[in-house]
Legacy VTK file of the C-alpha trace (Angstrom):
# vtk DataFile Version 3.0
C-alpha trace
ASCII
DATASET POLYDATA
POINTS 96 float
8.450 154.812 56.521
6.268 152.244 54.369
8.531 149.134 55.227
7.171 149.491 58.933
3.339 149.575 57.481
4.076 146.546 55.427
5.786 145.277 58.416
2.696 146.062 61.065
0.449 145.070 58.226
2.130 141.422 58.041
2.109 141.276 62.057
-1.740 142.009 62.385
-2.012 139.058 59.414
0.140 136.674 61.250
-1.848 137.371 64.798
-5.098 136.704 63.089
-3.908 133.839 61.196
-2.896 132.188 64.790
-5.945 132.889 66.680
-8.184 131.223 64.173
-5.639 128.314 64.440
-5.627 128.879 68.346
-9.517 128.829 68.313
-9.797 125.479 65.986
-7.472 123.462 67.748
-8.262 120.809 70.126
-4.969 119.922 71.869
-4.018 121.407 74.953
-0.382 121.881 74.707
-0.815 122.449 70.780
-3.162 125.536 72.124
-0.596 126.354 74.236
2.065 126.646 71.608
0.029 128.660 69.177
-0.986 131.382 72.141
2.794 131.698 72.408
2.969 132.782 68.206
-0.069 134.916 68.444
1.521 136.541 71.368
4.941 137.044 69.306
2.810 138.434 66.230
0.829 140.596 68.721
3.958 142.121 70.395
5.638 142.801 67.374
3.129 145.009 65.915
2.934 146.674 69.063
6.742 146.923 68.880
6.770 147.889 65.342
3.542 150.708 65.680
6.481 152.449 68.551
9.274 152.335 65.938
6.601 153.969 63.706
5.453 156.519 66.185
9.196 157.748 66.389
9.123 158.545 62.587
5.782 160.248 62.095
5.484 162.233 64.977
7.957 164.579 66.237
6.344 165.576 69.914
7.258 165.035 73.303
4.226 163.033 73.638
4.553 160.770 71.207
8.257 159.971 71.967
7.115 159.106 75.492
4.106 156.620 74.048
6.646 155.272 71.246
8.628 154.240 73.622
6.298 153.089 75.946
5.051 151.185 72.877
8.479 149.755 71.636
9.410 148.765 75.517
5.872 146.597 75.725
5.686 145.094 72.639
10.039 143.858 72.704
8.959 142.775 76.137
6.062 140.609 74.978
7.850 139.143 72.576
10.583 138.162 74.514
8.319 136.564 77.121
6.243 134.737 74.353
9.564 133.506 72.630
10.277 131.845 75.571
6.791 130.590 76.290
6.837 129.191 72.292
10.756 127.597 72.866
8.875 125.591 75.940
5.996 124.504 74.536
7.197 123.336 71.444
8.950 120.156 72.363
5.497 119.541 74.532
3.733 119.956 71.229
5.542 117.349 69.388
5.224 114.820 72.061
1.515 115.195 72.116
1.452 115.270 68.237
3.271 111.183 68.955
LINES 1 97
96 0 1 2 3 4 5 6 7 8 9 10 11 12 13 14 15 16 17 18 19 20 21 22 23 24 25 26 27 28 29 30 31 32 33 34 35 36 37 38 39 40 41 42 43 44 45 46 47 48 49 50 51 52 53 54 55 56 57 58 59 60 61 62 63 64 65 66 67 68 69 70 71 72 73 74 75 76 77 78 79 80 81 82 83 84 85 86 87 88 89 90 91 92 93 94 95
């Protein structure tokens, strides 16, 4: 499926585009806050390579990793959701 390359593609791109923000930055809470989107990017390719796996592949093995892959990357983008929804408002304030 080529939408899910463009889509993991767009991920990696986002991820790097973050850290380099991550790594410039000087504020703590502002660092905080971008670790959070680099960690949503991040898990969403991982997310999105599983989805991928279940459409290339048609093994027992790589149903077992895709899922494996698709369970760790929705789960680290649900943490790092939450982790960017409470360091946002922290951001702003030390932005003031």
């Amino acid at each position: 499926m080529p939408i899910f390359v463009v889509l993991i593609i767009f991920s990696l791109v986002f991820y790097l585009f973050y850290k380099t923000k991550y790594i410039r930055s000087k504020a703590p809470m502002e660092k905080q806050w971008l670790s959070a989107k680099c960690s949503i990017a991040l898990g969403l390719f991982v997310f999105l390579f599983g989805i991928n796996l279940f459409f290339i592949h048609n093994s027992v093995v790589s149903t077992i990793v895709a899922v494996v892959f698709v369970l760790l990357g929705g789960a680290s983008v649900i943490a790092a959701f939450k982790a960017y929804k409470y360091y946002l408002p922290k951001t702003i304030e030390e932005r003031k």
